[in-house]
N, C-alpha and C positions, 0 to 999 in steps of 0.2 A: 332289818331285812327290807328297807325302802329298796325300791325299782328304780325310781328316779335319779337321775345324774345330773352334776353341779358344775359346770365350768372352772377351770381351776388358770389362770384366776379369776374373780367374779367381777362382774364388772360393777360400779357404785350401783345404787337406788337411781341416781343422778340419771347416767348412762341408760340403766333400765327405760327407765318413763321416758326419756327423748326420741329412745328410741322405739317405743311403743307408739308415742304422738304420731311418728314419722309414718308407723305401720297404719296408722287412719287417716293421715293427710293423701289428697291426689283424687285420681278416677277415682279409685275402688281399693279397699282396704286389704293390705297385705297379710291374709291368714296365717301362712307359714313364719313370719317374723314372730307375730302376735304366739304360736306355740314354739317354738325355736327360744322364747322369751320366760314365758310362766312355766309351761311345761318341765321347766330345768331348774326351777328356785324351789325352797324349799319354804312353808308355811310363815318364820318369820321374815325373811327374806322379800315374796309377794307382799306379805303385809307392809314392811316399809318401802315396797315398790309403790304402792297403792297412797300413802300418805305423802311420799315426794309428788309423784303424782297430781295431784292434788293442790297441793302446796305449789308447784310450779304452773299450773294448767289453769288453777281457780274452776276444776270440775272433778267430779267425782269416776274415777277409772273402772270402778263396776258399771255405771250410767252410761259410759260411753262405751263400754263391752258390750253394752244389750243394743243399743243403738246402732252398733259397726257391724255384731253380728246376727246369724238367726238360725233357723231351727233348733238340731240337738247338739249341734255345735255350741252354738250361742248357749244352751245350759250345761253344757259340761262344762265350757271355760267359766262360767257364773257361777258354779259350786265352786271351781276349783281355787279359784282366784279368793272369794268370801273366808274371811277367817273361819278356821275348824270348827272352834267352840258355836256360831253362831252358826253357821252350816248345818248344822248336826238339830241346833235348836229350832231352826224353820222346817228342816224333814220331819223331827218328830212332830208338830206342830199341827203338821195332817193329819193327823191320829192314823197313822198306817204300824199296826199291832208288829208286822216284819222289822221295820225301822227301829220302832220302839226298843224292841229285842234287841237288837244290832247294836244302837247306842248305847243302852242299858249294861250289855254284857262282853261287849266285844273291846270296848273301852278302858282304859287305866283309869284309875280313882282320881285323879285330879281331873283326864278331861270332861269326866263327867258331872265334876262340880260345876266347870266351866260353861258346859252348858245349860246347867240348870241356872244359872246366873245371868246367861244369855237370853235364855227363854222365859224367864222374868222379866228382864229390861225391856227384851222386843216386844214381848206380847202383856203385859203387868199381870200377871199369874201366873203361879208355879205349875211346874210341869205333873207335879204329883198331884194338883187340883185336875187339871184336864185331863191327865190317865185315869179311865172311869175301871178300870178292872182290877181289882186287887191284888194280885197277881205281878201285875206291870206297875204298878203303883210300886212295888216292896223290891224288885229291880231295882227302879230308879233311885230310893230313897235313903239306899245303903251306900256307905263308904266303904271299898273292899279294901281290903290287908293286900298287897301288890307281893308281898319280901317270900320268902321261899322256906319259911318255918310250916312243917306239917303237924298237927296234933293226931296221931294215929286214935287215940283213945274213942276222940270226937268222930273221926271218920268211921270208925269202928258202929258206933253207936248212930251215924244218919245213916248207913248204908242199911243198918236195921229195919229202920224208920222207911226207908224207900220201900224196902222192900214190904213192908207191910203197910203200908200205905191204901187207902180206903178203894181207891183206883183199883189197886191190883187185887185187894180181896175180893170186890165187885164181880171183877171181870176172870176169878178164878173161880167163881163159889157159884154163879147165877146159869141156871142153864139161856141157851140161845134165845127161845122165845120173849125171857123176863129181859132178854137183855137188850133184844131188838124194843121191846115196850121203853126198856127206861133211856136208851137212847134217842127215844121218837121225843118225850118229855125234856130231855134235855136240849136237843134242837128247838125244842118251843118254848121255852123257858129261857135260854141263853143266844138264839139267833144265830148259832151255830151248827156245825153238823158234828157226832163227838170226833173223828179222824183230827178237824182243824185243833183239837186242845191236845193231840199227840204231836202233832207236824210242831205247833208251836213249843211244846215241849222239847221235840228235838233238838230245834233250832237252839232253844235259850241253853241246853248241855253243850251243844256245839259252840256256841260264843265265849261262852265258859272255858270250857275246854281245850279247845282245836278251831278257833274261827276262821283259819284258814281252811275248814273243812267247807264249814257253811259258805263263806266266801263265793268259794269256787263253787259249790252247787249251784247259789244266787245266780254266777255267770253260764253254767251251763243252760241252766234253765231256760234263762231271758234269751237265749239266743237258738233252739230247738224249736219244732214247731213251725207252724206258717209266716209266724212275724216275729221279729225281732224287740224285747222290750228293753227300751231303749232307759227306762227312768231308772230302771233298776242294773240294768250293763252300767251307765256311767255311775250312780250311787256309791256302787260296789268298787270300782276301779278308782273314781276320786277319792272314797275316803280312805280307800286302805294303802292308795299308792306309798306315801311318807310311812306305813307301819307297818305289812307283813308281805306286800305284794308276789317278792320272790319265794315265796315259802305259798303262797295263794297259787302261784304259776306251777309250781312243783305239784301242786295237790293236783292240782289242773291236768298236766301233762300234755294238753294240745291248746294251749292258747291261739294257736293260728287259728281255732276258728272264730274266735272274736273279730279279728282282720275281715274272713269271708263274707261277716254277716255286717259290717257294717262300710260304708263308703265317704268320699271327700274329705273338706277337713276333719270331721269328726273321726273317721277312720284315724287321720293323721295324730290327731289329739292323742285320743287313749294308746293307741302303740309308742307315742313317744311316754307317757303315765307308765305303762303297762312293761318299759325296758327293752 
């Protein structure tokens, strides 16, 4: 359910990078080549864009993306260009608890080996050491079963378990005032407010589940409001473009107003990502 389209036929790695050079030679760098170019390759494809590259130039093609371009332009083409698995390992890297989620559960079980092997080599620590929450810790640390075998029995027996789960006897069994009390103590105790440990819950059922749900919220969200958040419009648009982006649009139902909210190349970027 990728968004993105592939020229048919493709042109070599060769072709690619000359004709990339060509888009940073002269006055002023040719934007529209530069997405006309990545915008339409697909993950391995870039990647041995990026190593010909290289190999022909004696420089490195993310180096000269950041060089050629700038603003939110210049980071969306820098996520989208960077191999997946390491992409994914520098976001979580911020300790941004959304991200975490995201990768953790919105992920197939190999790439998130992947990253965790990324995020070792780049940063020499495991990403299960730097997730300080227990919680997001046991996310990332699981290899999930991808195949489509259900154990009724099992399911039968967590949905139990949720249901009685210490959360929900709390907040069924405590009148208002104890409740307002032990959530003042849990804000002070965890540096949270208790709503953000529901919002986060959500979200990680929704990755699970439906991340085309959460998706599209991420994008409505970032884009409502007085400004536009632009870290989290492109996050969500580069990483899911190659994985569920049409099925993201459909949840969505008015992707035009991604268009509204955002201008120039960057505008251009993501609606070519976005289909």
């Amino acid at each position: 359910m990728a968004s993105i389209t592939v020229p048919n036929p493709l042109p070599s790695p060769e072709q690619d990078a000359q004709n990339l050079r060509k888009a940073f030679q002269g006055w002023g760098t040719d934007e529209q080549a530069i997405i006309g170019i990545l915008c339409h390759r697909k993950a391995a494809q870039r990647s041995a864009i990026s190593e010909t590259y290289d190999r022909l130039y004696n420089e490195s093609l993310l180096q000269r993306l950041h060089s050629e371009l700038s603003g939110d332009f210049r980071g969306a083409v820098m996520l989208w260009t960077a191999d997946p698995a390491e992409r994914d390992a520098k976001l979580a890297h911020k300790a941004l608890v959304w991200v975490i989620i995201e990768v953790a559960c919105a992920s197939c079980s190999d790439h998130l080996m992947a990253v965790r092997k990324a995020y070792h080599s780049l940063f020499l620590s495991s990403i299960e050491e730097d997730v300080l929450r227990q919680l997001l810790v046991q996310l990332v640390s699981s290899y999930r079963y991808d195949g489509e075998h259900v154990d009724e029995e099992i399911a039968k027996s967590e949905a139990a378990e949720l249901h009685d789960a210490i959360v929900i006897r709390i907040l069924s069994t405590r009148n208002k005032v104890q409740l307002k009390e032990t959530f003042k103590h849990y804000e002070q105790n965890f540096g949270k407010a208790i709503d953000e440990l529901f919002s986060m819950l959500k979200a990680i059922v929704w990755c699970l589940t439906s991340p085309e749900r959460h998706f599209a919220e991420v994008i409505r969200s970032s884009i409502l409001g007085l400004g536009t958040d632009e870290a989290s419009l492109t996050r969500s648009i580069v990483s899911r473009a190659e994985i569920d982006m049409k099925k993201i649009k459909e949840e969505y139902y008015r992707a035009t107003l991604v268009i509204g909210d955002t201008s120039g190349y960057y505008k251009s970027f993501l609606l070519a990502l976005v289909g």
